[in-house]
C-alpha positions in Angstrom: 62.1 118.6 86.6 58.6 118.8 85.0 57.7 116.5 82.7 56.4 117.7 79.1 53.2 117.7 77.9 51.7 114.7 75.9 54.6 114.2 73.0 53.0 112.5 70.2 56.1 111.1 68.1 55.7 110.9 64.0 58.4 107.9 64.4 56.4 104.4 65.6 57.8 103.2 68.4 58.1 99.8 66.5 60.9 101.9 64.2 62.7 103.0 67.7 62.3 99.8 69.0 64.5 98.3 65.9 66.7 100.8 66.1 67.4 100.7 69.9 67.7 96.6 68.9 70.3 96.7 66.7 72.5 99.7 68.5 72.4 97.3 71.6 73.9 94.4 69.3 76.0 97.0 68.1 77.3 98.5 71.3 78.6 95.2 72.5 81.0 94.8 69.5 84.7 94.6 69.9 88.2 95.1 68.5 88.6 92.0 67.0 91.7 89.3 68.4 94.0 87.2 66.8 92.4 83.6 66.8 94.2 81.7 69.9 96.3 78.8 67.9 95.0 76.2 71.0 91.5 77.4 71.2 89.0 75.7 69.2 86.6 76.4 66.6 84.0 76.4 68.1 85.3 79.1 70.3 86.3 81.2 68.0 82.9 81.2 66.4 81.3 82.3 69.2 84.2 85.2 69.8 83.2 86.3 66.5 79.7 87.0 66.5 81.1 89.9 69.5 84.2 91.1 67.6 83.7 94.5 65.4 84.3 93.6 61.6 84.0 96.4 58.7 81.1 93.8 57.2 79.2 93.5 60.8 75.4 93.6 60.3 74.6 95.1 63.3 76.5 98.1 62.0 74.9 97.5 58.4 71.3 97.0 59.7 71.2 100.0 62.3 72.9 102.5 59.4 70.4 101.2 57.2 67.3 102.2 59.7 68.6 105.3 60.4 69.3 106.3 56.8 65.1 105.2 56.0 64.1 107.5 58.2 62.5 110.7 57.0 63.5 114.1 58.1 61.4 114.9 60.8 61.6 110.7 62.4 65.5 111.5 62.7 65.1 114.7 64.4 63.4 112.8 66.7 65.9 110.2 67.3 68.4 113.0 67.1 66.0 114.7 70.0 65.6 111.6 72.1 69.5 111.3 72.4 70.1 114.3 73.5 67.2 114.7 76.1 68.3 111.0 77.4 72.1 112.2 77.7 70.9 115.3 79.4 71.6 117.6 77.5 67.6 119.0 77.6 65.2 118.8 80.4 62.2 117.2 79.3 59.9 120.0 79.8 62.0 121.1 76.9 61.4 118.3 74.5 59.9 121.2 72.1 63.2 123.0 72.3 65.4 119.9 71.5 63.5 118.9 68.6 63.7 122.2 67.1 67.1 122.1 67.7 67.5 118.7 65.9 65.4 119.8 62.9 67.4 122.8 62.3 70.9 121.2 62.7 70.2 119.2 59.4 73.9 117.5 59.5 75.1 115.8 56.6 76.7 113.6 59.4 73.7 112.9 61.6 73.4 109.3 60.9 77.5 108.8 61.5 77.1 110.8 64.5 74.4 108.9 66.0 75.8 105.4 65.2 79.6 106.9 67.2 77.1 107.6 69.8 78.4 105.5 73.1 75.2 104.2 74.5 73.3 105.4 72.1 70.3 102.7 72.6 70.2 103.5 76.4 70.2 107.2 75.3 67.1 106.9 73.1 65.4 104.5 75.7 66.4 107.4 78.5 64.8 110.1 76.5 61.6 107.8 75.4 61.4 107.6 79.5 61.9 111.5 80.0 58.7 112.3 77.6 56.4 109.0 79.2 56.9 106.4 76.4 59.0 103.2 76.3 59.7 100.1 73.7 59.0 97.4 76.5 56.3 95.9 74.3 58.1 96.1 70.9 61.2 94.4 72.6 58.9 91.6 74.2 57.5 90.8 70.8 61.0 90.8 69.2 62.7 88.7 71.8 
């Protein structure tokens, strides 16, 4: 598997870094349960914060990212998930982002949010080209 040559991204790795941020807290959501009538409060607070409500601002503020990004910054994100699923080798990062650009659905942002794993995806395919977030998520942690 070769590696592709130098990938200069037009999305700053502080905007992936967000996003990969806030599908994590995302990911880790849910169903929510009936409260437990001899727990206490304090334990159903913190049984909230991972339960998966219509209103959750993980959901809100990772939609919300995605959506601000311009054209060519989703293809890339678009891109980045599929090369870190494996759906592309990395020496054909050029071919996936093609791809991305030309798909141009309505749906991409709803697509990518369904995503399972979708942070580790993006972080996979940041690996596959030589780049990572480690020094965004240390400054944000």
């Amino acid at each position: 598997m070769e590696a592709p040559p130098e990938v200069e991204l037009t999305i700053s790795l502080d905007k992936l870094g967000f996003i990969i941020l806030k599908a994590r807290e995302f990911d880790v959501k849910v169903e929510p349960v009936e409260a437990d009538p001899d727990a206490s409060a304090t334990d159903d607070e913190a049984r909230d914060v991972l339960e998966d409500y219509a209103d959750d601002p993980a959901y809100e503020e990772l939609v919300d990212a995605l959506e601000n990004l311009n054209e060519d910054e989703l293809a890339e994100v678009i891109a980045l998930t599929w090369l870190g699923r494996g759906d592309y080798e990395p020496a054909d990062w050029g071919e996936a982002l093609a791809d991305a650009t030309d798909a141009r659905d309505p749906r991409a942002v709803a697509n990518l949010v369904g995503t399972p794993n979708l942070a580790d995806e993006i972080e996979e395919g940041l690996a596959h080209i030589g780049l990572s977030i480690e020094d965004v998520e240390r400054e944000h942690l």
